[in-house]
N, C-alpha and C positions, 0 to 999 in steps of 0.2 A: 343154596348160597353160591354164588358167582367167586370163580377162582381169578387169581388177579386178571391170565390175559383174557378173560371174558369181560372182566369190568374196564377192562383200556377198550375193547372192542363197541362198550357200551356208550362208553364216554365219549368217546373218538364220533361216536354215530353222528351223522349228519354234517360233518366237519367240511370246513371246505378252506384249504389255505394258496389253490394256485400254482403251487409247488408241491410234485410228490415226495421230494425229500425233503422240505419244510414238515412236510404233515409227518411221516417217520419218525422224522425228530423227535417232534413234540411228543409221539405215542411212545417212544422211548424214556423220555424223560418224565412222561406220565408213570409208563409202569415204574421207574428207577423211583421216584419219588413216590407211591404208593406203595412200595415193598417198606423203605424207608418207614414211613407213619408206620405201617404194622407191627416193623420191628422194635420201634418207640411204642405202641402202644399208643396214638394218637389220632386222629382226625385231621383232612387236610383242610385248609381253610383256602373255601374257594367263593369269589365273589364277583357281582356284577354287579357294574354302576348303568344307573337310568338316568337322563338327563328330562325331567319332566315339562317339556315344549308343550304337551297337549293333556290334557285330561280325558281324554277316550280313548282306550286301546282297541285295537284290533288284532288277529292272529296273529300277524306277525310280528306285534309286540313281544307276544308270550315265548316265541322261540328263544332265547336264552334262557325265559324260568323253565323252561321244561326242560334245560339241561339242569339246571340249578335243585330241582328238584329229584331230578337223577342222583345227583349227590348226596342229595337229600337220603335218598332211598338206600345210600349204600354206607351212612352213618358221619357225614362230613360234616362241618362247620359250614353256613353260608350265609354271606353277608348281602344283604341287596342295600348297597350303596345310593341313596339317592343325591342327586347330581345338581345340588340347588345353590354351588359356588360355579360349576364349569360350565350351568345351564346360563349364568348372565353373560358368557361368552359365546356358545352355542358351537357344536360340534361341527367343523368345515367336513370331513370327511367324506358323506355320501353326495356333496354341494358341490355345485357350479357356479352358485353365488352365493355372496356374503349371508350370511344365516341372521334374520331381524333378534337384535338383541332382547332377551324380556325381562321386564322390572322385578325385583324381589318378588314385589304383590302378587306377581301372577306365575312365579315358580312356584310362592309357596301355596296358592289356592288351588295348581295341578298338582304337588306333592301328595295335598290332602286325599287327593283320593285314586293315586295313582300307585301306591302301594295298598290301600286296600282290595284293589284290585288285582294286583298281583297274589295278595294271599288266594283267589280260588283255584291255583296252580301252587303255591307253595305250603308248604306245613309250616303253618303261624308260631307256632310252640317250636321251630327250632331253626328258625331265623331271626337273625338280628340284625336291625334297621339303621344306617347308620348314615347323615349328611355330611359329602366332603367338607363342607365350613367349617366343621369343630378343627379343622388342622387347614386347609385353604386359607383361610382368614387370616390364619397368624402368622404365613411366612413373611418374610422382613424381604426388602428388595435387595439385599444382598443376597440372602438368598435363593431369590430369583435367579439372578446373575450368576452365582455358582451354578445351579441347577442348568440350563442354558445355554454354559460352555459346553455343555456334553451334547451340544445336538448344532451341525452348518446350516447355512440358510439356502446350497443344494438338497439337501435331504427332504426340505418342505415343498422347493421349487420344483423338485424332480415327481411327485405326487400327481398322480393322475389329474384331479381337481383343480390342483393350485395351478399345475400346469398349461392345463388350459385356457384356466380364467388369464392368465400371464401371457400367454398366445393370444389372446383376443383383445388383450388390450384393457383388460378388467382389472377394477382392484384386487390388489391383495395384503388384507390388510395386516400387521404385525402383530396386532391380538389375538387372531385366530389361530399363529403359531405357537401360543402357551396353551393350546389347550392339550394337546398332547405331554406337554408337560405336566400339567397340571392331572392328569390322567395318570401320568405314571409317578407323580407322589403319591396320590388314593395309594397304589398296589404296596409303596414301598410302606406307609403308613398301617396300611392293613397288616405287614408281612403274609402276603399271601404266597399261598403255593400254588393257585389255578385262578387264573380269569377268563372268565366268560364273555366273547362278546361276538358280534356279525363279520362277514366280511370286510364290511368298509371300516372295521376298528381293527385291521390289521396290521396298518404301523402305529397305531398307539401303545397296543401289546404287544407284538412282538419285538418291535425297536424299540419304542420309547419306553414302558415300562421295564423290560429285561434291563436296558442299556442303565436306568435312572437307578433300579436295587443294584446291580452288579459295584454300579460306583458308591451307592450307600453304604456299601458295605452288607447286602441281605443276597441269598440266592434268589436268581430271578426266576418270575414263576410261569406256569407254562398257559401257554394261551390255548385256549376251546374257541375256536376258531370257526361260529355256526353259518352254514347257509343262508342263503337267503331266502324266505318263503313268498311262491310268486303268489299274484292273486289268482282272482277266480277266473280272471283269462287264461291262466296258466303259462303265461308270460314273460309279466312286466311285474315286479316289486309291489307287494300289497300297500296300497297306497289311500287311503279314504280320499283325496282328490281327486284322486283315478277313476274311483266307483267300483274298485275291483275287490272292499276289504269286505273281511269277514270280523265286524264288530263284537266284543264278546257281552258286550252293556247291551243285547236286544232279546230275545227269547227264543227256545228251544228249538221251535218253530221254524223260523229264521232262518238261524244256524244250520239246521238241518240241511235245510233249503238251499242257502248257500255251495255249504262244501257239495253238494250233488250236481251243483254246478258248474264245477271243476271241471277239465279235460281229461278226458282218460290218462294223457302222456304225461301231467300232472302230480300224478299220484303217488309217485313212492317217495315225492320231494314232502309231501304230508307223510306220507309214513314218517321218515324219519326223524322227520323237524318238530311236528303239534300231535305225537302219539304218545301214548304209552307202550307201543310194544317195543321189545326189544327187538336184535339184530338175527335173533334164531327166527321168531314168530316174522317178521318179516321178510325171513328169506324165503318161510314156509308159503308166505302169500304171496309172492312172486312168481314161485316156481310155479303154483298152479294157475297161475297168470299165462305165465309163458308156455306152458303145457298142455292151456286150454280146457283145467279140470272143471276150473274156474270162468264166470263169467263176468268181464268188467264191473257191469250194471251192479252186479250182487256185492263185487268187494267196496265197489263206491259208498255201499246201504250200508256196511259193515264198517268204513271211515267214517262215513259223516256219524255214524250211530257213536262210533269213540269218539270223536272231538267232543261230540253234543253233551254227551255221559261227562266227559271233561267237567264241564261247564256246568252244568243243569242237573246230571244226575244220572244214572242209567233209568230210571222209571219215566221220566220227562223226556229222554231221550230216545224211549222205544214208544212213546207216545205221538210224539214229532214223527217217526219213520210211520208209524200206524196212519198218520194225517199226509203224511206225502205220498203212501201206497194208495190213500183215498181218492187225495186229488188228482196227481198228476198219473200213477200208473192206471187207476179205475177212471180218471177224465170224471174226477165230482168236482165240483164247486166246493170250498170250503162253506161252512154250517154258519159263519156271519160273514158277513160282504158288507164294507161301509156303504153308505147313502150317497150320491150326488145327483142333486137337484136341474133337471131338465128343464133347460128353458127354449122358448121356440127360436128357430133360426139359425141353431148350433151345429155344426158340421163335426167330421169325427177330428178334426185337429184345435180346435176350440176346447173341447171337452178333455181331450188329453192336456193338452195345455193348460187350461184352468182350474182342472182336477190337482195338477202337479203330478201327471203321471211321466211327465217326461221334461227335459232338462230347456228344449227347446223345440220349433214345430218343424227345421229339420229335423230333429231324429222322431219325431212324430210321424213324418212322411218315410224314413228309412224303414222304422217299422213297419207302416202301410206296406211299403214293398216288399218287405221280406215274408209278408203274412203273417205276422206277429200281432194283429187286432184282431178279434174276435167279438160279434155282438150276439148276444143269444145261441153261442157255438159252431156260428156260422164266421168264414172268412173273409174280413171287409179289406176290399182291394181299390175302394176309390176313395183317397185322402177327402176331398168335399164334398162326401155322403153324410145327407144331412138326418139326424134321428131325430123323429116326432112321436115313438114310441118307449116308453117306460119298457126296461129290458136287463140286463147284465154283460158291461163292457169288460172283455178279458186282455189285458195289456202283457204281452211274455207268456210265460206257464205261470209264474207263479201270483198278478195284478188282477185283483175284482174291481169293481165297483159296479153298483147298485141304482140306476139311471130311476129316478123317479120325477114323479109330476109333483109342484106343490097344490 
């Protein structure tokens, strides 16, 4: 059992506010307010709101339920708010432009299965689901207007986003600035004691929610303030546009696959963000990082094997490393290869292209160059090399296909 400043240490993990005395803060008024519950004999109620823009998540979705789940773990209260009043407005925060508005319809047909998906990181039996509209819906515009005066229109303009769009000549439109209000009714509604949310929701919660309970009349509650988790370039913000995400809707397999793909320099931003280990266990896989006990490769097979576990299972996920030691360390061929149909005259950028193995026939030819094609395990170095034999095209490490005659 974790003593309190183990579990601020726990909570705190992955935090990222910008400010070292910002984050102090907050780990202050964590523990102040965690001794507090104890002493009442309570559970803190901590919540995060989802605004369901898309129906697919990818890992980087799950980083706040895995803090959420943390809490989980240490006996709290946690609400995952879904966000199907502030989603008709659409969050400006991580944007540099106007964010497309989306109809009811289609909040509430990603609602449907954007919490069920959250439950394979959450404990279903002790979370409860709650949409801002049951209280959204009913403020009256006076209300508004109260709510309102508590926030200048420097505060929105000074915003990295709004600022720029406002630099360049962009709209900016006046509905995008409730939605931060509308964010910090949710907290004062919930009376919560911890919200959860990314970087780019750090003046929601820390200005506007604190600012909006303090004038309610409620103590304002402390922000968990998560990083951000890059993609598999190790980069840039996991993004499905980008092509850099790690989808959790695909299989073991995949997944596997994916996180291996990571950069080495990558890698403690997953530890701390889509794990389960704690802040000891991961300091223990560091140091033998750093000290060389340890070998990148191996602690790589050792994340991607916990994310997968995450998701899929430990047995499906030490099944997935058993098939990635097959393929790619022992250079097998996976055991089914789809089919594509040879027809004469086809060069190897035709076939990429037609396949769908690539997005267009430059990066068909960027691969050629990089030596990234492979035909029967050999290295095809000339983009209009034409095949007239039935063979196994390898696209990457991880792309088959199956080149047959009909």
């Amino acid at each position: 059992m974790m003593n309190i400043d183990e579990q601020v240490r726990y909570l705190m993990q992955g935090t990222e506010y910008g400010d070292e005395a910002l984050k102090q803060s907050m780990a202050a008024e964590l523990k102040e307010r965690l001794l507090e519950a104890k002493k009442e004999n309570r559970p803190l109620r901590v919540y995060c709101g989802f605004d369901p823009r898309t129906a697919n998540l990818h890992l980087g979705h799950t980083v706040p339920m895995r803090k959420l789940r943390q809490f989980q773990e240490l006996g709290h209260d946690v609400t995952f708010v879904v966000g199907n009043y502030t989603s008709l407005i659409g969050d400006p925060s991580d944007k540099d432009v106007l964010r497309p508005r989306l109809t009811p319809e289609e909040v509430d047909e990603n609602a449907r299965t954007y919490a069920e998906q959250a439950f394979r990181i959450l404990d279903r039996n002790r979370t409860q689901i709650r949409y801002n509209s049951e209280w959204l819906s009913k403020l009256s515009f006076a209300r508004v207007i109260e709510l309102a005066s508590n926030f200048t229109l420097q505060q929105f303009l000074t915003r990295e986003n709004f600022k720029k769009r406002w630099e360049n000549g962009d709209a900016v439109y006046l509905h995008e600035t409730f939605y931060s209000i509308m964010q910090g009714y949710d907290a004062y509604m919930l009376k919560a004691d911890v919200q959860v949310g990314g970087t780019d929701q750090l003046f929601n919660i820390i200005t506007a929610a604190r600012k909006l309970m303090t004038y309610l009349g409620e103590k304002p509650n402390i922000g968990i303030i998560m990083g951000i988790l890059p993609g598999t370039d190790g980069s840039i913000k996991m993004s499905k546009s980008l092509g850099n995400d790690v989808p959790i809707s695909t299989n073991a397999e995949d997944m596997f696959g994916k996180v291996m793909s990571i950069p080495d320099f990558a890698m403690p931003a997953y530890f701390r963000l889509v794990t389960r280990w704690t802040p000891v266990e991961i300091d223990g896989i560091e140091a033998g990082l750093k000290n060389e006990i340890t070998h990148p490769r191996d602690v790589k097979m050792q994340l991607a094997r916990e994310i997968t576990g995450n998701f899929y299972g430990d047995d499906l996920a030490l099944e997935a490393e058993q098939a990635f030691v097959r393929q790619f360390q022992k250079r097998e061929m996976p055991e089914e290869i789809p089919e594509f149909p040879l027809k004469d005259n086809q060069n190897i950028l035709d076939i990429l292209e037609n396949a769908k193995l690539v997005k267009s026939r430059s990066e068909a030819r960027r691969l050629v160059s990089q030596n990234g094609i492979r035909f029967n395990g050999e290295v095809v170095s000339d983009p209009t090399m034409v095949l007239q034999d039935p063979g196994v095209l390898q696209v990457g490490k991880r792309h088959f296909i199956k080149l047959v005659k009909n």
